[in-house]
C-alpha positions in Angstrom: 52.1 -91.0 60.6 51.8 -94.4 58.5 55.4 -95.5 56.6 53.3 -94.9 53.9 53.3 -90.9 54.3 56.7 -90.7 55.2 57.8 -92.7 52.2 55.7 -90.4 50.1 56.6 -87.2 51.7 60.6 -88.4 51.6 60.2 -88.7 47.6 58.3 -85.6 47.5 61.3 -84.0 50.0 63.9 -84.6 47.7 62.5 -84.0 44.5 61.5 -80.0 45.5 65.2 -79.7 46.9 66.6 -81.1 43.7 63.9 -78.7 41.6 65.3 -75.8 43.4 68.8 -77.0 42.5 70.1 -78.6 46.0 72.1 -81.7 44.6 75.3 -81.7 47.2 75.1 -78.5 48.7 72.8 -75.7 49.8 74.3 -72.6 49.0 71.4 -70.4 48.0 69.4 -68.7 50.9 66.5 -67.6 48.2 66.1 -70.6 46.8 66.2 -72.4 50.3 62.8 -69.9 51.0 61.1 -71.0 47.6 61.5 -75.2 48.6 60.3 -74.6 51.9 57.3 -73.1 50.3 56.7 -75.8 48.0 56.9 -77.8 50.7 53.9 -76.5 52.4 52.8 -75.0 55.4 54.6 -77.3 58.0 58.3 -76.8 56.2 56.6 -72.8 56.1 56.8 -73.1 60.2 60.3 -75.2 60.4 61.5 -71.9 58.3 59.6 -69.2 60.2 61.1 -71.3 63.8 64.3 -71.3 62.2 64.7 -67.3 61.3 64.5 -66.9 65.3 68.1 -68.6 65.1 71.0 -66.2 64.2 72.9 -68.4 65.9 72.6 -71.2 63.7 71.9 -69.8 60.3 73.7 -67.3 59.1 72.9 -63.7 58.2 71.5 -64.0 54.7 69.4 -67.0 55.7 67.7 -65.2 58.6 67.1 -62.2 56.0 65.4 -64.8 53.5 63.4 -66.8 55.6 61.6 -63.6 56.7 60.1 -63.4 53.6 58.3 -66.9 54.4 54.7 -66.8 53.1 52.2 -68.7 54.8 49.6 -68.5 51.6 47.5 -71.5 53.6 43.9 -71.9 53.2 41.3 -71.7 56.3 40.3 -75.4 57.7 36.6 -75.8 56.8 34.4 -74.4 59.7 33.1 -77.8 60.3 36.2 -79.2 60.9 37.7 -76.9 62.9 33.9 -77.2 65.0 35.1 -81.1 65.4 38.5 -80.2 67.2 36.9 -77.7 69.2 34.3 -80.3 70.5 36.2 -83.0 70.7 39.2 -81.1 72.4 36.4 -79.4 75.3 34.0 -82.1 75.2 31.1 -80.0 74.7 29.4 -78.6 72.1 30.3 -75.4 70.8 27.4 -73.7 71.2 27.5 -74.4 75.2 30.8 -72.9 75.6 30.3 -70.3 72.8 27.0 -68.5 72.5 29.0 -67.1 69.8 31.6 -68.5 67.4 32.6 -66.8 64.1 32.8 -68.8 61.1 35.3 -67.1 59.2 38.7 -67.4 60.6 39.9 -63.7 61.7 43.3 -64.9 60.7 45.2 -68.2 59.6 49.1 -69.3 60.1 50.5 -72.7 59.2 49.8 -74.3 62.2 46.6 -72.9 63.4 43.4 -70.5 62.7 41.8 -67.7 65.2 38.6 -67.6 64.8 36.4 -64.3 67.0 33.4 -65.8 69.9 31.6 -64.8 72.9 31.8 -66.7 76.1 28.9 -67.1 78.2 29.9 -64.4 80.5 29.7 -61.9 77.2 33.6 -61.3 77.1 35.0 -61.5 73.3 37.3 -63.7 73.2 39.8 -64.6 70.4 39.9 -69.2 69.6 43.3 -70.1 68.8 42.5 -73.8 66.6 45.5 -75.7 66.1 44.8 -77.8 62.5 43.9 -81.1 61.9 46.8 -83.6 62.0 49.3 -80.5 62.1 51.8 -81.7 64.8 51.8 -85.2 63.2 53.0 -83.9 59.7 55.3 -81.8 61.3 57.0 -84.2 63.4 57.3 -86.4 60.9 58.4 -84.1 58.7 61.1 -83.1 61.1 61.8 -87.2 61.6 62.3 -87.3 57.6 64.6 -84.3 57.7 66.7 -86.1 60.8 67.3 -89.3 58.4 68.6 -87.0 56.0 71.0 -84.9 57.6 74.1 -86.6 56.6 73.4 -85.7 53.1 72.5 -81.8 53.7 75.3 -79.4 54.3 73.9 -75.8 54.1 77.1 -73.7 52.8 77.5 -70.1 53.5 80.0 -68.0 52.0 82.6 -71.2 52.6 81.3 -71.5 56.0 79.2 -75.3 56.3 76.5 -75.0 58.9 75.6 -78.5 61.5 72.6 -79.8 59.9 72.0 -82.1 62.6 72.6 -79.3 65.1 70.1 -77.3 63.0 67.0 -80.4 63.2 67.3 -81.1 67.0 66.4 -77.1 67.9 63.9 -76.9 65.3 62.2 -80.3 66.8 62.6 -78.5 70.5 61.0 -75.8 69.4 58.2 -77.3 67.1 57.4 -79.2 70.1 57.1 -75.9 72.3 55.1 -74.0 69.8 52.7 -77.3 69.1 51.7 -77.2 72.9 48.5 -74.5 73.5 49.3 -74.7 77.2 52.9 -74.0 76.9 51.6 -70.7 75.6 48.8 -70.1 77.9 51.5 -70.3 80.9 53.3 -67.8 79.4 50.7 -65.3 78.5 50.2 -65.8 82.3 53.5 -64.8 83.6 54.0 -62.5 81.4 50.8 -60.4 82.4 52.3 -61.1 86.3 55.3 -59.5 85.3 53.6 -56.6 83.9 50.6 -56.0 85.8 51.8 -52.8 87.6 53.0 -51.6 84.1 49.8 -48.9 83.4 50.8 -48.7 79.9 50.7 -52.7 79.1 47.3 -54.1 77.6 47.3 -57.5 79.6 46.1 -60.2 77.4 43.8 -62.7 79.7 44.2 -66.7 78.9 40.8 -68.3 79.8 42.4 -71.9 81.2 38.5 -73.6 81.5 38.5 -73.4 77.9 42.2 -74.4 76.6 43.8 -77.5 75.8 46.8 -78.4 74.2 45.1 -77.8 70.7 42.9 -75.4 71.5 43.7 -71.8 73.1 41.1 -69.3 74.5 42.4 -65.8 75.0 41.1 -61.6 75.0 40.2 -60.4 71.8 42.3 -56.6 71.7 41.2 -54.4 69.0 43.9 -51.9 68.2 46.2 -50.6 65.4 49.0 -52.2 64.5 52.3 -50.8 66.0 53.8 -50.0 62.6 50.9 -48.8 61.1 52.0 -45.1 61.2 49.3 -43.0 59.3 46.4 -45.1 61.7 48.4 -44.0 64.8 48.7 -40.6 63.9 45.2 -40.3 62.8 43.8 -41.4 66.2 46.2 -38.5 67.8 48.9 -40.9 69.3 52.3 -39.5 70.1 55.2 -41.6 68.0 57.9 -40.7 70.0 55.8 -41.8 73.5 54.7 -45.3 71.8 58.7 -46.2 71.2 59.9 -44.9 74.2 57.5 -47.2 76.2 57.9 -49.5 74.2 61.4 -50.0 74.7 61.2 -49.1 78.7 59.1 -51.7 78.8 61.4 -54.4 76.4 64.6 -53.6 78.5 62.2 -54.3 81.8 61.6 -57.4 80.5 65.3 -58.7 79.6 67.0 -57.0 82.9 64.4 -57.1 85.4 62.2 -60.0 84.6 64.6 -62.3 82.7 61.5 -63.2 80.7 60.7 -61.9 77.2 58.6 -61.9 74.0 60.7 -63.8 71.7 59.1 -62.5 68.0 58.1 -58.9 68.7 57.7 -58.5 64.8 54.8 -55.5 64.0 52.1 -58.1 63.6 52.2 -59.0 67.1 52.2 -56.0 69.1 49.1 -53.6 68.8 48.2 -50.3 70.4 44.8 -50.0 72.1 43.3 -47.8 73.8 46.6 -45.9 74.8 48.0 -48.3 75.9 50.8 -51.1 74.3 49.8 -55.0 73.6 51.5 -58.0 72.6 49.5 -60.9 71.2 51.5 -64.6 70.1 52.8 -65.9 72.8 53.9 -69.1 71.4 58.1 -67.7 71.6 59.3 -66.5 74.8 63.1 -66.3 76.1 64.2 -66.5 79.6 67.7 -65.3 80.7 68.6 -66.5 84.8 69.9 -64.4 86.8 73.7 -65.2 86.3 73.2 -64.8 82.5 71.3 -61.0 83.2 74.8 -60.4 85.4 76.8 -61.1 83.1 75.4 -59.4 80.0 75.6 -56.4 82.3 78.7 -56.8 82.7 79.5 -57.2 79.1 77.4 -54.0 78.7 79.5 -51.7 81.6 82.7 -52.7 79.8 81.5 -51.6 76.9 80.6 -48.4 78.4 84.3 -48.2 79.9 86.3 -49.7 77.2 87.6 -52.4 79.1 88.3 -55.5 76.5 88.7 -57.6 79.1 86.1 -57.2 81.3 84.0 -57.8 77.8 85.5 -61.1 76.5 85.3 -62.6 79.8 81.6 -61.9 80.5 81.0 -63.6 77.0 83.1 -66.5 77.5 80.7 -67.0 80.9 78.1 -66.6 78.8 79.1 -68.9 75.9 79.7 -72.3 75.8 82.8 -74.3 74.7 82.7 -76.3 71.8 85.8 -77.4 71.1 89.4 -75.5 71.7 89.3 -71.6 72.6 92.7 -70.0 72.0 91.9 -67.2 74.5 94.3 -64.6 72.5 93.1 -64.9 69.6 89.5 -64.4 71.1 90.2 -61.1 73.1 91.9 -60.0 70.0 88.6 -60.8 67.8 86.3 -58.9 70.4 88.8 -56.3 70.7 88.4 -55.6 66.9 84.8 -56.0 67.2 84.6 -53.0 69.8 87.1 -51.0 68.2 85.2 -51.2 64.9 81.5 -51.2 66.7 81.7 -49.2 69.8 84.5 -47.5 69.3 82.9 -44.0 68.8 80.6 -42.0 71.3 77.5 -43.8 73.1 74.7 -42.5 71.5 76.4 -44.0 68.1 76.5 -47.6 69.6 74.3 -50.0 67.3 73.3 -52.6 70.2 71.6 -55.2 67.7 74.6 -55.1 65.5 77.1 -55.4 68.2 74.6 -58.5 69.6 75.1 -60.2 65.5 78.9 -59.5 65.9 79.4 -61.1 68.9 77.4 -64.2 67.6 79.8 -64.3 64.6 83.1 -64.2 67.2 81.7 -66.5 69.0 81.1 -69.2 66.1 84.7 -68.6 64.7 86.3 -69.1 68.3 84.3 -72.5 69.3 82.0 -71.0 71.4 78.3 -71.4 71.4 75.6 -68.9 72.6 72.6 -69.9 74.8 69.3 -70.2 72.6 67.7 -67.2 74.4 71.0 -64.9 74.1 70.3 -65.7 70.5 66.8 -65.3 70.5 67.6 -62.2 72.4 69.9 -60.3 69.7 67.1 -61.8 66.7 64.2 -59.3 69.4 66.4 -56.5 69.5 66.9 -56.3 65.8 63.1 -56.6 65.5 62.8 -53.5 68.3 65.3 -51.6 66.7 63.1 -52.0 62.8 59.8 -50.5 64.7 61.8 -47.4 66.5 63.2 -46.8 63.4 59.8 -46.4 62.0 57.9 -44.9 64.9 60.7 -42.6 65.9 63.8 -42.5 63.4 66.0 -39.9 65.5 65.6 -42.6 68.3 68.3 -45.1 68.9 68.1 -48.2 71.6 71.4 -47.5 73.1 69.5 -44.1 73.8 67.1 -46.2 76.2 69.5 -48.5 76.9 72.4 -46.5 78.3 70.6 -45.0 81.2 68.0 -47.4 82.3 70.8 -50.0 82.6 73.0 -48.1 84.5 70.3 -47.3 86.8 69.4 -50.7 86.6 73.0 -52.0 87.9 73.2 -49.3 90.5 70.2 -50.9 91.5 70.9 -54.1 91.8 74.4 -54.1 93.6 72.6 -51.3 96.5 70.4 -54.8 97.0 73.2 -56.5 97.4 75.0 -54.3 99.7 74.5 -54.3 103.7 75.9 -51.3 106.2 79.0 -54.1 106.6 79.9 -54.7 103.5 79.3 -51.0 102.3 82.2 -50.5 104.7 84.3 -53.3 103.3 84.0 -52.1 99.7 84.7 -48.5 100.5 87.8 -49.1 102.1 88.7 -51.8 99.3 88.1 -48.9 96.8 90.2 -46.3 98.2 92.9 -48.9 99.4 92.7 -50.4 95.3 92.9 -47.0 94.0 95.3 -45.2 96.2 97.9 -48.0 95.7 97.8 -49.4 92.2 97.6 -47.2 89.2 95.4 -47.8 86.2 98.1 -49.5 84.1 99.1 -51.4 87.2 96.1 -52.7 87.0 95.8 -53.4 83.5 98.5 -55.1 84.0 97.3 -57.3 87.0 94.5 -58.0 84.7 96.4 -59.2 81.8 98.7 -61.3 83.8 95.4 -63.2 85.7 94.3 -63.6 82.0 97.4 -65.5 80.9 97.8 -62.8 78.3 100.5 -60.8 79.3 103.5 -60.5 77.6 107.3 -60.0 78.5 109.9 -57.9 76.4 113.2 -57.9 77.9 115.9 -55.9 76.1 119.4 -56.8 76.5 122.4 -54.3 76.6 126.2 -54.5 75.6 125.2 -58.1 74.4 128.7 -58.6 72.0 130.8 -57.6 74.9 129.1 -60.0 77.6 129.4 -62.6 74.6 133.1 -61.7 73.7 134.2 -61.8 77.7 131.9 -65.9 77.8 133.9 -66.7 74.5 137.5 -66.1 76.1 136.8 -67.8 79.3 135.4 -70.7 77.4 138.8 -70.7 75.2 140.8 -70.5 78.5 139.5 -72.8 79.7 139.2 -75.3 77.4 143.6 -74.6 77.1 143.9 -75.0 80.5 142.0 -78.8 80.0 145.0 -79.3 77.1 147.7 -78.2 79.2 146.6 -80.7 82.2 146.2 -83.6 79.5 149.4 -82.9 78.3 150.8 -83.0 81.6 148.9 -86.5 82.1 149.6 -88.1 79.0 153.5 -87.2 79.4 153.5 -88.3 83.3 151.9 -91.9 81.8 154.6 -92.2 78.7 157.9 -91.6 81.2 156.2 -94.0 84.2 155.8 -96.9 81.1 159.3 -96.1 80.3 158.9 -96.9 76.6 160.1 -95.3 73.0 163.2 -93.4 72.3 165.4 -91.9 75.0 167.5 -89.4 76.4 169.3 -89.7 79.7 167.2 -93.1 80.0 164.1 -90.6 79.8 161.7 -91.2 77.0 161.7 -88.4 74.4 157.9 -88.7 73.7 157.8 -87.4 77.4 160.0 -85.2 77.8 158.8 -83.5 74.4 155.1 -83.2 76.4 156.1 -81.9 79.9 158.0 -79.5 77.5 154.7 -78.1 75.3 152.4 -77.9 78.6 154.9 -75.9 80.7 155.3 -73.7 77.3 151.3 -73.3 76.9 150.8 -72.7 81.2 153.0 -70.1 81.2 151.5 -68.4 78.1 148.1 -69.1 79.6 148.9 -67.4 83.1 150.8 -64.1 81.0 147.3 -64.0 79.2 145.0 -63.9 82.4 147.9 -61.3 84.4 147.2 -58.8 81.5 143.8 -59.5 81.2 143.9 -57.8 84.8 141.4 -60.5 86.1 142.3 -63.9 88.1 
């Protein structure tokens, strides 16, 4: 873009956020949704990117900025014919036999329009606009400059705007790249392809660039469309239970998930489940997928500890962490969240809460554990319609035990099977639970000591009169000293040719010893 546009767009910038009443301080999440309207369809995708991120924005921005409207007119067919060409370097009609003119959907960034290959299959064209990623970018570039004058404020709490910009440009970048998304429509049908009740969703790589993306066309009914379902004789309680199978396969077993499972993206066709978009995806390794396990079986067995310190392997330090207070935070959490039966657990809630400790103890989430609790809030809206006596702890609880089992029997040899076994019986023959607590607590540098004294004022009573006898006993020898140095300078008044200034002082210590040693004889002790 020409310093022309971004001087134009920066004017234009400022004066929506001042119409909408922005001067210092952004303190109004509605209002926050109505500028980035204004601001057309690319500030429209910076807010629909940035309602992915509980992490970053707090609650009541996430809840606004789902209310984003696109309201974006469809690119003239002829243009969107000159990206095509230009992007294949063909005309359509050689690649496309077929190629509708009206756009079977439009977003901010792109248009789908419906064609026909050459080989007959339907296919659905994903056109990324003209100039699109240059206005965004640039718009992104304009906000950058301004982030030391934006503070987004809520409920006293100032959000990073600078923290905010750089993930929205990382994921802008993602979303603006048509092969990004093709490879992950690709391993996601590899993960899935022995999943009978998945639709796999075929990328046609011959015809996709990196603004132009070829994929199936699936006809099917919308997940959340209820009456449709139950019209075309589709059992409710089926749909969200594989639905869910399915989600918690992906996050524990494939480590690799649909990011924005919203209704509008998953459709049901011909019995069988279908997600379309796959522009956001998360990825959890290995170590993160053990440890949120772990999180989850000390939740299951009320152990705070073994909780708080899955999360802080999970999370990452960004400034001090005073460890007590966080255990007591996520001890609060869990007595307030999961402190009744199981099947009453609220998983996407519990998810949000951690988040929240989290931010008020320094510690950051990875983008995908966030992207991870936004998806499971999103599952838990379409159970709630398609089944609303169904809960996803109900899922949950089983398949990831079964899941854990599973995992640590892979792990396990005939050797080590031994070597556990006899560490469990040794472990739990010899040290109780609360010895064990207590181990726990003390490897945690949280344990605490409470030593109680007894007969304290006599202890104290017996110190102070040894203290006072010996400090007399110190007078009596100075005495002795002082009267020895007088009679040896042979100075002052005398008696017998003695001076009286000694005699006077070998007189008060011999006095004051022999009261001292009466004192200590009926004491009884020497």
């Amino acid at each position: 873009m020409d310093k022309y546009y971004t001087r134009d767009r920066l004017k234009e910038i400022i004066s929506v956020f001042l119409k909408h009443g922005f001067k210092n301080n952004i303190r109004n999440p509605k209002e926050f949704r109505r500028a980035l309207e204004d601001l057309g369809p690319t500030f429209v995708k910076i807010g629909q990117i940035l309602s992915t991120r509980p992490d970053i924005l707090p609650k009541e921005y996430i809840e606004e900025l789902k209310n984003l409207q696109d309201n974006v007119k469809s690119e003239d067919f002829n243009v969107i014919k000159d990206i095509v060409e230009k992007e294949l370097q063909k005309p359509i009609a050689q690649v496309f036999p077929y190629f509708e003119k009206k756009p079977l959907a439009c977003a901010s960034l792109s248009q789908v329009h419906l064609a026909r290959t050459k080989s007959e299959n339907i296919v659905a064209v994903k056109v990324q606009r003209p100039n699109v990623k240059e206005k965004l970018m640039a718009d992104i570039h304009i906000l950058n400059k301004l982030t030391p004058f934006i503070n987004l404020i809520s409920q006293g709490e100032v959000i990073n705007a600078k923290e905010v910009i750089d993930e929205l440009s990382d994921a802008a970048k993602k979303e603006l790249n048509f092969l990004s998304e093709l490879n992950n429509i690709n391993r996601f049908n590899e993960n899935n392809k022995d999943v009978k009740y998945m639709a796999s969703l075929k990328a046609y790589k011959e015809y996709s660039t990196d603004k132009v993306l070829v994929m199936d066309y699936i006809e099917g009914i919308k997940i959340d469309n209820i009456k449709k379902l139950e019209e075309e004789g589709y059992d409710l309680k089926d749909i969200a239970e594989k639905l869910t199978y399915n989600y918690f396969k992906q996050i524990f077993e494939d480590g690799y998930f649909h990011a924005d499972p919203h209704p509008g993206n998953i459709l049901v066709s011909n019995k069988k489940i279908g997600y379309i978009d796959f522009g956001l995806m998360g990825e959890l390794n290995k170590n993160l997928r053990k440890h949120l396990n772990e999180f989850l079986k000390g939740a299951a067995s009320e152990d705070i500890n073994s909780m708080a310190n899955s999360v802080l392997k999970i999370g990452i330090k960004r400034g001090p962490v005073d460890i007590n207070k966080f255990h007591s935070d996520i001890e609060m959490m869990y007595d307030k969240y999961i402190g009744e039966s199981m099947g009453e657990y609220d998983l996407p809630q519990i998810m949000e809460e951690i988040l929240k400790v989290c931010k008020s103890n320094n510690i950051a989430m990875p983008k995908d554990v966030a992207l991870l609790a936004k998806s499971l809030m999103t599952i838990q809206g379409l159970l709630a319609k398609l089944d609303k006596d169904m809960n996803l702890i109900d899922i949950a609880e089983p398949y990831v035990a079964s899941h854990i089992i599973q995992e640590n029997l892979k792990e396990i040899n005939s050797t080590n099977m031994l070597k556990y076994l006899y560490t469990f019986l040794k472990s739990n023959i010899e040290l109780s639970p609360k010895v064990l607590l207590l181990i726990n607590h003390a490897l945690g540098g949280r344990m605490k000591l409470n030593l109680e004294f007894k007969n304290m004022e006599n202890s104290i009573s017996e110190l102070n009169r040894m203290v006072n006898r010996l400090i007399f006993a110190i007078i009596v020898a100075s005495l002795v000293v002082s009267s020895s140095l007088v009679i040896n300078a042979d100075i002052g008044i005398k008696i017998y040719n003695i001076p009286i200034i000694g005699l006077v002082g070998y007189l008060g210590a011999a006095i004051a010893g022999f009261w001292l040693l009466i004192s200590i004889l009926k004491s009884g002790k020497l």
